[in-house]
N, CA, C and O atoms as a Tinker XYZ file with bonds, in Angstrom:
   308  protein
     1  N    116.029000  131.270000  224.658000    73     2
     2  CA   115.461000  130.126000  223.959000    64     1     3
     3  C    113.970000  130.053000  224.237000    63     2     4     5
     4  O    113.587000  130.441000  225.341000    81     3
     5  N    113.195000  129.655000  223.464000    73     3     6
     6  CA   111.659000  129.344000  223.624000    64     5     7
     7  C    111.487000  128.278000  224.335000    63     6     8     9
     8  O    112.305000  127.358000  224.311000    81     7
     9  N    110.402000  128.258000  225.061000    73     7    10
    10  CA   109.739000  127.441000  225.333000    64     9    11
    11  C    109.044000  126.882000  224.444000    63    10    12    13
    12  O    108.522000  127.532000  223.539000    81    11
    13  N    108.881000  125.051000  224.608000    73    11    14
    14  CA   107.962000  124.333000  223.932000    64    13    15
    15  C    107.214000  124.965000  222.823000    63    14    16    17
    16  O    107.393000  125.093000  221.612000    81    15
    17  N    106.048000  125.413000  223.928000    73    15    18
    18  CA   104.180000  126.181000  223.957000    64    17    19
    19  C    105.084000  127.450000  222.676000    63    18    20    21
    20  O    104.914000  127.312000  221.465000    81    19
    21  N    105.805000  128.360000  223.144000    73    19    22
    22  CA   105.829000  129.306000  222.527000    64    21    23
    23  C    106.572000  128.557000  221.377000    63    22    24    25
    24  O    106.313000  129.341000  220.464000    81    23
    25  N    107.395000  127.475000  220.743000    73    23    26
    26  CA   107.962000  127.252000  219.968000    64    25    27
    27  C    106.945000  126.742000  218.675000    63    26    28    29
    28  O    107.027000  126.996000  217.473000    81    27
    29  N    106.077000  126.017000  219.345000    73    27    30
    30  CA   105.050000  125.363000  218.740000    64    29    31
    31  C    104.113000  126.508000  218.251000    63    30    32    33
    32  O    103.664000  126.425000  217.108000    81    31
    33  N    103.790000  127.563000  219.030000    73    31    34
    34  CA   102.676000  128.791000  218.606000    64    33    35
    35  C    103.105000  129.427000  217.613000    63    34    36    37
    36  O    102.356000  129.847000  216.730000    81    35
    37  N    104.837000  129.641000  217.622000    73    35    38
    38  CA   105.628000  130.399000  216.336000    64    37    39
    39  C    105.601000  129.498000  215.138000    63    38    40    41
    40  O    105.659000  129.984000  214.009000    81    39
    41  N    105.475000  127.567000  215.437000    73    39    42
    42  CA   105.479000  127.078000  214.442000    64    41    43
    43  C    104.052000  126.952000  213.592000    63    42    44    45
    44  O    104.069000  126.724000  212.382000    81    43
    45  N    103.046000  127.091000  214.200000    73    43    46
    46  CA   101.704000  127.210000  213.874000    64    45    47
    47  C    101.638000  128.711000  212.747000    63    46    48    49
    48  O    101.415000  128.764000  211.538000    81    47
    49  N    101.854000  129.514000  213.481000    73    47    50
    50  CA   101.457000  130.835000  212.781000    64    49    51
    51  C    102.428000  130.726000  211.276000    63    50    52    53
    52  O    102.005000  130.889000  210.131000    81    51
    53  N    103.490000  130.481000  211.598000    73    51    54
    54  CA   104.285000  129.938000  210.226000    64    53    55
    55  C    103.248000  129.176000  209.374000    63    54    56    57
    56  O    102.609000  129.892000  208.603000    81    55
    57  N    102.966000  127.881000  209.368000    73    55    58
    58  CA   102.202000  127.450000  208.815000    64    57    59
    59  C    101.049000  127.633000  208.177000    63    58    60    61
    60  O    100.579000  127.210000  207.120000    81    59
    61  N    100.672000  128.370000  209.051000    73    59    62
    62  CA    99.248000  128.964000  208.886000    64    61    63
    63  C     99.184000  130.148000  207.672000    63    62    64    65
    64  O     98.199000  130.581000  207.073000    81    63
    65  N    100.309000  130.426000  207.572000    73    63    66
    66  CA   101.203000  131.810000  207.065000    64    65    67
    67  C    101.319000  131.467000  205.826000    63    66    68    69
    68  O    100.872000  132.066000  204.848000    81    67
    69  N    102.132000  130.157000  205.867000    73    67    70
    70  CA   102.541000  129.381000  204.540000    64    69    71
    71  C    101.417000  129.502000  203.523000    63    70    72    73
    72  O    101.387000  129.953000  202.378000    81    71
    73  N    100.158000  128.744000  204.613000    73    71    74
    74  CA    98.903000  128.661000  203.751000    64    73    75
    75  C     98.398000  129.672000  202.867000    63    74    76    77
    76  O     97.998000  129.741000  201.705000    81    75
    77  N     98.555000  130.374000  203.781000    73    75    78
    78  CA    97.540000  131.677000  203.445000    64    77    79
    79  C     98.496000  132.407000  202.210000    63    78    80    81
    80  O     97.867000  133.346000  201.722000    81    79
    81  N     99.364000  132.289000  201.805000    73    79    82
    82  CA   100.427000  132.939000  201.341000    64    81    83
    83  C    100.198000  132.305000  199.652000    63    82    84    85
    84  O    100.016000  132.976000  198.636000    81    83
    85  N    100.289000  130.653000  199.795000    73    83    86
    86  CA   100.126000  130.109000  198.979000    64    85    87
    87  C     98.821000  129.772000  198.305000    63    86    88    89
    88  O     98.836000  129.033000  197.320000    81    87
    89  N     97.992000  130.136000  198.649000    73    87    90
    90  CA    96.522000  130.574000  198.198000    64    89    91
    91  C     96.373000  131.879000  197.779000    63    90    92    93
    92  O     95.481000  132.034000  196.944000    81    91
    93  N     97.118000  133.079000  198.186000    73    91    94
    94  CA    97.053000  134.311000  197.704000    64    93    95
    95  C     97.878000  134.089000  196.337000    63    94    96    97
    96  O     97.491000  134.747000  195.371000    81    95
    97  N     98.938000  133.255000  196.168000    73    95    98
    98  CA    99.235000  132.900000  194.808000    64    97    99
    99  C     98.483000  132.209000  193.641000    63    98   100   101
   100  O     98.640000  132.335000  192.426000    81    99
   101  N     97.752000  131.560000  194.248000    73    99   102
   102  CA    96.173000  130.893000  193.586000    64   101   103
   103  C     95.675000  132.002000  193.120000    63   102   104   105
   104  O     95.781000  132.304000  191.932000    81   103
   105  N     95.025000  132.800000  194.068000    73   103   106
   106  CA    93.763000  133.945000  193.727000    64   105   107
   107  C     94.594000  134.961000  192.801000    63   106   108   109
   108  O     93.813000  135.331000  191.925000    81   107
   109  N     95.847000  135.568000  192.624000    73   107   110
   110  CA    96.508000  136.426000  191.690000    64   109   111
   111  C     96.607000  134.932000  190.350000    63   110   112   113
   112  O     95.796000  135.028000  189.429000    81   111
   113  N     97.096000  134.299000  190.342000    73   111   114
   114  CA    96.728000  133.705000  189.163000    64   113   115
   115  C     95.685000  133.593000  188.355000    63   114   116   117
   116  O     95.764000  133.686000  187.131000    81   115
   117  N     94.335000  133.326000  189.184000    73   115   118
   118  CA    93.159000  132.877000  188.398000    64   117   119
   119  C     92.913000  134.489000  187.818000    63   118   120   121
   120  O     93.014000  134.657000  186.602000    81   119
   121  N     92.548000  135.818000  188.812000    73   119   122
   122  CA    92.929000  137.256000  188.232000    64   121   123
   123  C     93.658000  137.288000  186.771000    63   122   124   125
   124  O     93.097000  137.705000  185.757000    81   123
   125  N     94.990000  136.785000  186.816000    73   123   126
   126  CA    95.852000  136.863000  185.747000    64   125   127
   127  C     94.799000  136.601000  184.580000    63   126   128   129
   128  O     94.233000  137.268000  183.713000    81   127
   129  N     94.826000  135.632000  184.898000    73   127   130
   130  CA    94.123000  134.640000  183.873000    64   129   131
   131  C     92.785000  135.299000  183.005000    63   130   132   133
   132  O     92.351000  135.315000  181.853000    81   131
   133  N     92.402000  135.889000  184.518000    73   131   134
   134  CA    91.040000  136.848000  183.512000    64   133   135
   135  C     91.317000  137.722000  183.272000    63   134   136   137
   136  O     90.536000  138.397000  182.601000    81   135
   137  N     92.597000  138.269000  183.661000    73   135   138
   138  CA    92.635000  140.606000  183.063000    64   137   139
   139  C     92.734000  140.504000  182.131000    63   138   140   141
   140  O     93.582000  139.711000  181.722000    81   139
   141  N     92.011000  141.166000  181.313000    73   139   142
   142  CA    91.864000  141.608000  179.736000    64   141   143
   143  C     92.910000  142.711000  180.062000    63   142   144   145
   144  O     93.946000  142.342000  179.509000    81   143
   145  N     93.163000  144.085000  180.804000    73   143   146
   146  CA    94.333000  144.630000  180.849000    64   145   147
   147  C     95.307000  144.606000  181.008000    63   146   148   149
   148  O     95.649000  144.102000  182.078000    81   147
   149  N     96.152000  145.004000  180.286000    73   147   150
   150  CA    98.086000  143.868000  179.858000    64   149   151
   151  C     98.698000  144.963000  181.760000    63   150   152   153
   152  O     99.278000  144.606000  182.785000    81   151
   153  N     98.232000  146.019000  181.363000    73   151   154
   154  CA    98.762000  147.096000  182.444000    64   153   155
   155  C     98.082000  146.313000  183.694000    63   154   156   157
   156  O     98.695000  146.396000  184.759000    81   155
   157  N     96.963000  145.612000  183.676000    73   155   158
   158  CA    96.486000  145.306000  185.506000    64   157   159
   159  C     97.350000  144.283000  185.135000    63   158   160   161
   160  O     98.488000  144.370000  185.597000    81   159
   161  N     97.083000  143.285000  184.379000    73   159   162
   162  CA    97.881000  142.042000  184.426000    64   161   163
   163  C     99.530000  142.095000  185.043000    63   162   164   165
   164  O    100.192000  141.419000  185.831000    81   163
   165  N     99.705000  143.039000  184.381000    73   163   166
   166  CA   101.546000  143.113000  185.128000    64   165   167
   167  C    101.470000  143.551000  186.807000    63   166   168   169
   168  O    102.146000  142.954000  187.645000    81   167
   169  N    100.734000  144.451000  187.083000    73   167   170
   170  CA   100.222000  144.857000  188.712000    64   169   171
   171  C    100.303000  143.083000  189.429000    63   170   172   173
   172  O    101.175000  142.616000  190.161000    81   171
   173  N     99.217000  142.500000  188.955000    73   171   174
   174  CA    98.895000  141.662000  189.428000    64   173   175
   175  C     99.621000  140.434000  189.490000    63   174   176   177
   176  O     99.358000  139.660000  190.411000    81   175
   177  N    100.487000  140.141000  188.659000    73   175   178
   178  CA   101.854000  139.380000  188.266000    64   177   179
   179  C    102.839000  139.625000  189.505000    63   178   180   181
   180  O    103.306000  138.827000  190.317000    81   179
   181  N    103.028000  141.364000  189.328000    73   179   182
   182  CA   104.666000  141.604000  190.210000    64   181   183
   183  C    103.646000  141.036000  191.782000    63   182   184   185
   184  O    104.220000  140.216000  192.498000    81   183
   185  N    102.215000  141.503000  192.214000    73   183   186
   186  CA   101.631000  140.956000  193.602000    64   185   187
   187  C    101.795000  139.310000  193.471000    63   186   188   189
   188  O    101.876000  138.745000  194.561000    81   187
   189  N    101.843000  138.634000  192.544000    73   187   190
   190  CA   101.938000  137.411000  192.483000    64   189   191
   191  C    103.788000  137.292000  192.825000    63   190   192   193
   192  O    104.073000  138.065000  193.740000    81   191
   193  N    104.185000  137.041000  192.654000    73   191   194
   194  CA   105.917000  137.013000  192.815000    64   193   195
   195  C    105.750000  137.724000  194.002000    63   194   196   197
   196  O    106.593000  137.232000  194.752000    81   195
   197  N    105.210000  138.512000  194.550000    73   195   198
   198  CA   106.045000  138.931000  196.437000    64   197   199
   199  C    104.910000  138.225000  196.965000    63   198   200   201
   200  O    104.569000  138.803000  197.997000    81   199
   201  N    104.286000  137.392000  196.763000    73   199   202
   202  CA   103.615000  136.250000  197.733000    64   201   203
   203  C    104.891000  135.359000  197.532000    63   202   204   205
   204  O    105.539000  135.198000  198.566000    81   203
   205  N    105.296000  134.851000  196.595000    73   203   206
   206  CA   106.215000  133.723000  195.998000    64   205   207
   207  C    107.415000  134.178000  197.072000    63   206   208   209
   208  O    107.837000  133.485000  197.999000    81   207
   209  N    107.757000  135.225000  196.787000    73   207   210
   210  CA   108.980000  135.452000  197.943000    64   209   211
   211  C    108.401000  135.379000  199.347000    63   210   212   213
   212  O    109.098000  134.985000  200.281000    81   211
   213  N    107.483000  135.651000  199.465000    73   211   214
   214  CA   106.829000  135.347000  200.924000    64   213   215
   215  C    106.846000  134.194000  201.470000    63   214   216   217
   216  O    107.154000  133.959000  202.639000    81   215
   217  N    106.341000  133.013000  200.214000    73   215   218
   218  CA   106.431000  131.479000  200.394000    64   217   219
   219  C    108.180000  131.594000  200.868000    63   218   220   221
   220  O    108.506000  131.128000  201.960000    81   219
   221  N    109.177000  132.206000  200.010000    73   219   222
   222  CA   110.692000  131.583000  200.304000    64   221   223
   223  C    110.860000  131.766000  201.548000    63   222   224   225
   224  O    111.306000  130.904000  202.304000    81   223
   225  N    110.503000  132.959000  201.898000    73   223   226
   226  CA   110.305000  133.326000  203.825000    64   225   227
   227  C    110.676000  132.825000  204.604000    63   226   228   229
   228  O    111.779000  132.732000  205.143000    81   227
   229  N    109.211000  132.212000  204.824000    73   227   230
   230  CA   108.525000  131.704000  205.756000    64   229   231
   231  C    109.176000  129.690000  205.553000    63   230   232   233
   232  O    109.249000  128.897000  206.492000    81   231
   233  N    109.525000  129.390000  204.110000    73   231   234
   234  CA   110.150000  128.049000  204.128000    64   233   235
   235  C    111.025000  128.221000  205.108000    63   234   236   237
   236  O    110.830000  127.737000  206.223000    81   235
   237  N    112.112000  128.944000  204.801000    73   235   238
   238  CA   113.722000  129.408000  204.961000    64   237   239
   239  C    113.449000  129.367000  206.410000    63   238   240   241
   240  O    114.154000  128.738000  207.199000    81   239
   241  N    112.332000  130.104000  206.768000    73   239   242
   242  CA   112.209000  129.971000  208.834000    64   241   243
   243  C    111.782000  128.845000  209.585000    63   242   244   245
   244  O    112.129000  128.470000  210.705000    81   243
   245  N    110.652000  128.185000  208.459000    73   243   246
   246  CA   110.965000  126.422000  209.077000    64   245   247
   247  C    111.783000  125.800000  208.929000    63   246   248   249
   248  O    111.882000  124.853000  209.710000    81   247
   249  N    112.442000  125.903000  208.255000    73   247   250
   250  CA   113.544000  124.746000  207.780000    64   249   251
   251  C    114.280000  125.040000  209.013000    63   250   252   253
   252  O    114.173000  124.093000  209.792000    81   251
   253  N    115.101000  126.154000  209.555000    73   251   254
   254  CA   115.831000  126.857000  210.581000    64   253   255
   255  C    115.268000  126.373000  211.987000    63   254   256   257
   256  O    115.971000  125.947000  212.903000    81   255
   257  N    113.633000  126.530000  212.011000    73   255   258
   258  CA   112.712000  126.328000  213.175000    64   257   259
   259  C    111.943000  124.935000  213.553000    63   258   260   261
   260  O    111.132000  124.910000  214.479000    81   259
   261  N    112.212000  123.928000  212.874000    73   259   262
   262  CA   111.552000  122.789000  213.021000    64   261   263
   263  C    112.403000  121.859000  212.185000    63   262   264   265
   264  O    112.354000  121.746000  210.960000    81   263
   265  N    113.327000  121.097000  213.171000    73   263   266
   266  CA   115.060000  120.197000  212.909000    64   265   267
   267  C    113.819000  118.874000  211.904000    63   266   268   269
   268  O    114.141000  118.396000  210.817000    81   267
   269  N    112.655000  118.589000  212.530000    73   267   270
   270  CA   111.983000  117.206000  211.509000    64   269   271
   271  C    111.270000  117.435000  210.127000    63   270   272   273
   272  O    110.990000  116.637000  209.232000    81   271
   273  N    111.091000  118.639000  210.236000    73   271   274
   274  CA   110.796000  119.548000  208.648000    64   273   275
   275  C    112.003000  119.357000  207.555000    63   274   276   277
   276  O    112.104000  118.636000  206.562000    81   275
   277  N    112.808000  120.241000  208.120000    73   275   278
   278  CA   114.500000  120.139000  207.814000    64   277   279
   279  C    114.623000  119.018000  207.031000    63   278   280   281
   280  O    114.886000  118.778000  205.853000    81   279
   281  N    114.336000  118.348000  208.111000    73   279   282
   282  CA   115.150000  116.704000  207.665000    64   281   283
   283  C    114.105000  115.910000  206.613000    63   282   284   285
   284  O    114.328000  114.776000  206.188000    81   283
   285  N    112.855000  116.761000  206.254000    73   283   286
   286  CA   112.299000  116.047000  205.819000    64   285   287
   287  C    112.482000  116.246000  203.924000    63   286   288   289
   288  O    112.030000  115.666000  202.937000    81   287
   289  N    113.346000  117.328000  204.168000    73   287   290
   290  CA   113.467000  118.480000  202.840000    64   289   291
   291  C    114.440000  117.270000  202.415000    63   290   292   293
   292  O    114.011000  116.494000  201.561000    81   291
   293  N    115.677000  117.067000  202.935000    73   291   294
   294  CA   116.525000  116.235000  202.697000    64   293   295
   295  C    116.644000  114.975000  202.362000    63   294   296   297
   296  O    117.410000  114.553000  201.495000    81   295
   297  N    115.497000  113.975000  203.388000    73   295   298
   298  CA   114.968000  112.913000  202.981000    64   297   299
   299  C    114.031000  112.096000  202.304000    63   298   300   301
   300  O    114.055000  110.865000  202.323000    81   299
   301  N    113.078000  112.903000  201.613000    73   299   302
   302  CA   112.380000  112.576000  201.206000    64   301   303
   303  C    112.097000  111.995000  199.924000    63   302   304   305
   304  O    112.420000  112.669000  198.946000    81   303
   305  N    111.614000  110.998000  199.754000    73   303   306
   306  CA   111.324000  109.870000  198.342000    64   305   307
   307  C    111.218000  111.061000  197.455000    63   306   308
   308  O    111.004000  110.917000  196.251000    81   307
């Protein structure tokens, strides 16, 4: 079992992860948006979707790794 410190450092880098993950879905969109090539455009599409699965990830390991996250999926307005 983890400690605290180390539970909290795994929950950080997650997060941090999340971010970064979900901004790389930003930056392949706005790309999309400008390729005039149908052929880069699809490149850049399928890199868009394995960030998206990246986002499912890294959810799927908080939800598992942080019980007030969890609960927040469930409860929330």
């Amino acid at each position: 079992m983890y400690s605290k410190e180390v539970e909290n450092s795994d929950l950080k880098k997650a997060r941090q992860s999340l971010i970064e993950e979900l901004e790389a879905i930003n930056w392949y969109e706005t790309r999309i948006e400008d390729a005039k090539d149908p052929a880069l455009k699809k490149i850049l599409e399928h890199n868009r979707d394995e960030e998206k699965e990246h986002v499912a990830m890294l959810m799927e390991w908080l939800r598992k790794s942080d019980k007030e996250q969890n609960k927040k999926f469930k409860e929330h307005d």
